[in-house]
C-alpha positions in Angstrom: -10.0 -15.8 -1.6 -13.1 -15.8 -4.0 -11.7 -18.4 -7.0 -9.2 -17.9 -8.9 -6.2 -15.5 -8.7 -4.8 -14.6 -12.0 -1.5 -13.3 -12.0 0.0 -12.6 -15.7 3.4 -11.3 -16.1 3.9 -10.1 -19.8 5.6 -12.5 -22.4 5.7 -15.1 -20.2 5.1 -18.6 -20.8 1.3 -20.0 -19.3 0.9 -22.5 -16.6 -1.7 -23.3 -14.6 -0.6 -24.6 -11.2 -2.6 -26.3 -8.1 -1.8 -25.1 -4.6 -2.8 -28.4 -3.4 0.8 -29.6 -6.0 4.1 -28.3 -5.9 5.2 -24.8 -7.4 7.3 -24.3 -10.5 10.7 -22.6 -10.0 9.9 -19.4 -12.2 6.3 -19.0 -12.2 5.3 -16.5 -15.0 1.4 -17.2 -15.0 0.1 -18.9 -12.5 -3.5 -19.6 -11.3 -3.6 -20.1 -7.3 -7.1 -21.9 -6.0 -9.0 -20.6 -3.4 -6.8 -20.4 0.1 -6.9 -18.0 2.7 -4.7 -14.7 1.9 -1.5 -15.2 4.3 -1.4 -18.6 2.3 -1.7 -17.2 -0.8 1.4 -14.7 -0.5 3.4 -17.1 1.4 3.3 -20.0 -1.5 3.5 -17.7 -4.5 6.6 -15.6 -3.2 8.7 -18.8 -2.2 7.8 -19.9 -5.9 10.2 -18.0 -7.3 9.1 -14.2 -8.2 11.4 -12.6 -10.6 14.3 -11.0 -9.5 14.6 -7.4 -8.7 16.0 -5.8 -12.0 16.6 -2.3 -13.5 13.8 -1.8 -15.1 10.6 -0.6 -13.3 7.8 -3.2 -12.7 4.1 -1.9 -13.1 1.5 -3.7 -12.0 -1.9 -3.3 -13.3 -4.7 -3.6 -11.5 -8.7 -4.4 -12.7 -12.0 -4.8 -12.2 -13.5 -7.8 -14.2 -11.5 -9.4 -16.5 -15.1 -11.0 -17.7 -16.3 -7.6 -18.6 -15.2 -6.9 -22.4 -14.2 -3.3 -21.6 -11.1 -4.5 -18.7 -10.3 -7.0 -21.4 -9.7 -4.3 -24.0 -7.7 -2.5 -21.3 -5.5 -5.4 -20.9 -4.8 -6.2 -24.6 -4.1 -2.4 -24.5 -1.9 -2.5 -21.4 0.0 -5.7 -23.3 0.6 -3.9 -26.6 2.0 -0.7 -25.1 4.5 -3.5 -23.4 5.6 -5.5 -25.9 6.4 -2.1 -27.6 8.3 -0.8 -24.5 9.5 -4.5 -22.9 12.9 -3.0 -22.8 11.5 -0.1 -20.6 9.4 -1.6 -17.8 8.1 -5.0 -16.9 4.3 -5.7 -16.7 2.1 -7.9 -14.0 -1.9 -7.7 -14.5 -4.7 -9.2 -12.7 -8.4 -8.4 -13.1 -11.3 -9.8 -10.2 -13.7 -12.3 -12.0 -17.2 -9.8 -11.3 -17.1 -6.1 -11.0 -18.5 -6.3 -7.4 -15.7 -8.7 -5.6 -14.0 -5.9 -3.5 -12.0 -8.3 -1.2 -10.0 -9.8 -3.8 -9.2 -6.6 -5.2 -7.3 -5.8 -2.0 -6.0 -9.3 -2.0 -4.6 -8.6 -5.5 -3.1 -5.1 -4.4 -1.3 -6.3 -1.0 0.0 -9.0 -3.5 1.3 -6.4 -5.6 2.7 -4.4 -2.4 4.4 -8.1 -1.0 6.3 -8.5 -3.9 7.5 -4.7 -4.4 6.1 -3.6 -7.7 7.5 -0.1 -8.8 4.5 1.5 -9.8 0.7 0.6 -9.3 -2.3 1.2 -11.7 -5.7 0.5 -10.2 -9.2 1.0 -11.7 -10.8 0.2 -8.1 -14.0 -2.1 -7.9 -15.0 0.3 -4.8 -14.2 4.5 -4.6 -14.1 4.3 -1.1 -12.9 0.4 0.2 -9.8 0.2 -2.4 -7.7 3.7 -0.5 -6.4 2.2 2.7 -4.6 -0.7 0.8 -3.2 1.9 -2.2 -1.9 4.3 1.0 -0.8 1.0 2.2 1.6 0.8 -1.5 1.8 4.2 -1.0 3.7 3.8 2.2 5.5 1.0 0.9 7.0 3.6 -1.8 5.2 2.4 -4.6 3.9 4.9 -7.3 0.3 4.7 -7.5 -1.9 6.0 -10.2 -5.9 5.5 -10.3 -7.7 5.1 -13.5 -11.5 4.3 -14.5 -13.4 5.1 -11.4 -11.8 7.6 -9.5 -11.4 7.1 -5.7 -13.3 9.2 -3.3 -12.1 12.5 -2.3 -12.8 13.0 1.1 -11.6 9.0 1.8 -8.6 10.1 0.2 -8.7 13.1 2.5 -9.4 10.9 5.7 -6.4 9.1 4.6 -4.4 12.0 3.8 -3.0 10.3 0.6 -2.8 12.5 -2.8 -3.7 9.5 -5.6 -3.9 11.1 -9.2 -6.6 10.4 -11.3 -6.2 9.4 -15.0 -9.5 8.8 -16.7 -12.2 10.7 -18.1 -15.2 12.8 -17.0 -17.4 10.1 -16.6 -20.0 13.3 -16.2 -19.1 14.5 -19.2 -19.4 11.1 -21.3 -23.1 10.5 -19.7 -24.6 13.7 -20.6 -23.5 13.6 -24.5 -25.0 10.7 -24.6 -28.2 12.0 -23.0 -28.4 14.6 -24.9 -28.4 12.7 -28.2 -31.5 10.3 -26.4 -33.4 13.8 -25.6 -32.9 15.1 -29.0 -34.9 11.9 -30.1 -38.1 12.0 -27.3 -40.5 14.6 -26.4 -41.0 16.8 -23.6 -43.0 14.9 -20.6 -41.3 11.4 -22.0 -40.7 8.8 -19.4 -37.0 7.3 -19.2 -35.0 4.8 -16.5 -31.9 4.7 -15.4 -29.7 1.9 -14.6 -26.5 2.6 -12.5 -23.5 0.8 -11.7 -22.5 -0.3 -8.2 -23.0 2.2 -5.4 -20.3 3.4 -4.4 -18.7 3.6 -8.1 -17.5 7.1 -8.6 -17.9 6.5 -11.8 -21.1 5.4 -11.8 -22.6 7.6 -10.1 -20.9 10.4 -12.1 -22.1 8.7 -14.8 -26.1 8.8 -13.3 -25.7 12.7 -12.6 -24.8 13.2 -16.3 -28.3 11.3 -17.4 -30.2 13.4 -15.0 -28.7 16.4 -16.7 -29.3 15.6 -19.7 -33.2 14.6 -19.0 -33.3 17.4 -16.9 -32.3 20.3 -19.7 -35.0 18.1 -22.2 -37.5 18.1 -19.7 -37.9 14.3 -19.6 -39.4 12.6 -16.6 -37.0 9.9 -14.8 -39.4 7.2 -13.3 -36.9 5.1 -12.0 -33.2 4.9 -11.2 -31.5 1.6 -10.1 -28.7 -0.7 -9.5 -27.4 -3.5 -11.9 -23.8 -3.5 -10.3 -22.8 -2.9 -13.5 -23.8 -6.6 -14.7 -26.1 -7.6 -17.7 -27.2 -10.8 -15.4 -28.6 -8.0 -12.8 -29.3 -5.8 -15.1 -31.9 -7.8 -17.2 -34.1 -8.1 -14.4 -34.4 -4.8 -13.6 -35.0 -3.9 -16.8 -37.8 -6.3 -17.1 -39.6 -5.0 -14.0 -39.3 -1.1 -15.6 -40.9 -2.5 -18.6 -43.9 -4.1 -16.6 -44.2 -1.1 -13.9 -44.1 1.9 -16.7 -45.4 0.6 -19.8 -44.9 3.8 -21.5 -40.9 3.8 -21.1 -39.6 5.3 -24.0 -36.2 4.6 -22.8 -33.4 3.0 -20.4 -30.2 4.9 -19.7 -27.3 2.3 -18.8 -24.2 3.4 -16.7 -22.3 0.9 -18.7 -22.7 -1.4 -21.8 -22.8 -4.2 -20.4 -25.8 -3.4 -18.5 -27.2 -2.3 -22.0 -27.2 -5.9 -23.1 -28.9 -7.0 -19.8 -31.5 -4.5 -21.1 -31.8 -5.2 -24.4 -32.0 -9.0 -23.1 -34.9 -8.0 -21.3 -36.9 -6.0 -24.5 -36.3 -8.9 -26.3 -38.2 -10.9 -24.1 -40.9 -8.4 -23.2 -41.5 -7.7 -27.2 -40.5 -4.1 -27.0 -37.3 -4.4 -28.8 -37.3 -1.3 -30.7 -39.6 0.3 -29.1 -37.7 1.2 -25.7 -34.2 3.5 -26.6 -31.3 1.9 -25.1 -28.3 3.5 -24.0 -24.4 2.8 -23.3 -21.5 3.9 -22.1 -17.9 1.8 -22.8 -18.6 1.5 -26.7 -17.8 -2.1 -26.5 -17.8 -4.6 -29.8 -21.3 -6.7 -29.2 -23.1 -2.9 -28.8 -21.5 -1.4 -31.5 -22.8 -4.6 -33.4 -26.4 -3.8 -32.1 -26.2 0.4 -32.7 -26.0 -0.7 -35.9 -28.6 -3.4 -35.7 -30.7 -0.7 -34.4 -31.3 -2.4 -31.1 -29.2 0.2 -29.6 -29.3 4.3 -29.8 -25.8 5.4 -28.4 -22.7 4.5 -26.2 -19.9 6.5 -24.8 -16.4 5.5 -26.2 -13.7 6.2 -23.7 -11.1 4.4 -25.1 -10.4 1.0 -23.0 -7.7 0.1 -25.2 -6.0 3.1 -24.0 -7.0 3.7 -20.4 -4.6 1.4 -18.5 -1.8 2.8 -20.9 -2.5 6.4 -20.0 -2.1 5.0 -16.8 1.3 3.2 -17.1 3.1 6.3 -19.2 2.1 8.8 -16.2 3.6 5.9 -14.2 6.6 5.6 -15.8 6.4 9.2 -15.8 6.4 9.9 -11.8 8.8 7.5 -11.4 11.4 9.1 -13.9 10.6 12.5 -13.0 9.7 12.3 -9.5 7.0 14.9 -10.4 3.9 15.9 -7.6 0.6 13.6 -8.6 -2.2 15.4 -10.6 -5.4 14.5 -12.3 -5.3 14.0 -16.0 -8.5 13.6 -18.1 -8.8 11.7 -21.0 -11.4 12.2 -23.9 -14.8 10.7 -24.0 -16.8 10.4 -27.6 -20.5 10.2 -28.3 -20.2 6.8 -30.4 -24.1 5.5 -32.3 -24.6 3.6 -35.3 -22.6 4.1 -38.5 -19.4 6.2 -36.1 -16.2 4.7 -36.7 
């Protein structure tokens, strides 16, 4: 187990507790060190889990709690709970970097071992995170996918019907595209930096670039990886810079690899020079759209994603209704929009 497992159960009291130490009676927040998985379930279910009650239990699952956007989800997913609290009970746990796959099935057999009613996952991987989630599935928890939508035909291997709520990640790119091409020139050169490979969203989020540079006839000179980091993503932005000094601008599958970029301008002296573009519309690059450091993000409303998720939850499990997809909106966001 990569660090630390974070396990937060709403309203609860915070505690930090040491694996190599005894265990509380009624854990509500706990922090488990690394140990192997078996380990990990064993101690934290003898340490007293909550006992089975009426109410539903969702558990909500993340991507990187270090990323800005997952922690706008969360305070989301808290609010809609302390606002429901006498409706359903809340656990959530986020990975600590958008790449760490293995913990994110750690977290959901965690969730499956201590029988959660519903589960909400935006998966680190489209393709790795199905098994475990037809694993909750079999296990008769609800489960309801939002952020980066798993892979079809996975989902089709496993023969598992997982509803999607989120938006068209397609959809959000190529507004924002657009809005770049309407400021360059036919023949222009632009890059694009994606987020990690096998990220649905990501690369839905690459083909609505290309469409969008496509319809303004704009050259794409380079499309890579920054895993959705602004550490990785600065020094690939620094190499475009050096390698096509005539970049008029860097298309960034998420915001945080925006800031990775505009890291790397600063350093390079083209700050200003080079467009940068978002997608996740998150505080520090709304703060530098309006510095002008950064043309245009992609809002899809973080502080409600993982809530759209829990209601259709809540939903299924009331109604018993058959899973389907439900998009959500997407907004072009630059400087001056509210």
């Amino acid at each position: 187990m990569n660090d630390d497992l974070r396990l937060m159960i709403s309203g609860a009291a915070t505690r930090r507790v040491r694996t190599t130490h005894h265990l509380l009676p009624a854990v509500k927040w706990c922090v488990v060190r690394t140990l192997p998985a078996v380990m990990m379930l064993g101690l934290i279910l003898a340490g007293g889990c909550r006992q089975k009650s009426d109410k539903p239990t969702v558990a909500l699952v993340m991507k990187s709690l270090a990323n800005e956007f997952f922690k706008t989800m969360e305070e989301g997913a808290q609010a809609h709970h302390e606002q429901h609290a006498d409706e359903y009970d809340l656990k959530v746990v986020g990975i600590k970097n958008e790449t760490d796959v293995a913990q994110q099935i750690e977290y959901v057999e965690l969730m499956i071992a201590q029988g959660v009613d519903a589960l909400v996952i935006a998966p680190a991987d489209s393709k790795a995170l199905v098994h475990v989630c037809k694993r909750a599935l079999d296990a008769g928890i609800m489960v309801v996918n939002i952020d980066n939508k798993f892979d079809e035909t996975v989902l089709q291997q496993e023969n598992v019907k997982i509803p999607f709520v989120g938006p068209d990640n397609r959809k959000g790119a190529k507004l924002a595209g657009v809005y770049l091409a309407s400021r360059l020139k036919a023949g222009d050169k632009v890059a694009v930096i994606e987020g990690a490979p096998n990220a649905y969203n990501g690369i839905q989020r690459k083909l609505g670039f290309e469409d969008a540079m496509v319809a303004g006839n704009l050259t794409i000179v380079s499309s890579q990886t920054g895993y959705w980091e602004s550490d990785r993503a600065q020094p690939v932005a620094s190499a475009l810079v050096n390698e096509h000094p005539d970049l008029k601008a860097i298309l960034c599958a998420n915001d945080s690899m925006a800031l990775g970029a505009v890291a790397a301008l600063n350093n390079a002296g083209k700050l200003g020079d080079i467009y940068v573009v978002g997608f996740d519309n998150i505080l520090a690059v709304r703060q530098l759209m309006d510095e002008g450091k950064i043309l245009c993000t992609v809002d899809q409303h973080a502080d409600k994603l993982a809530l759209y998720g829990i209601e259709y939850a809540l939903e299924m499990l009331k109604t018993k209704a058959q899973p389907a997809d439900k998009e959500t909106p997407v907004e072009l966001k630059m400087a001056g929009s509210p």
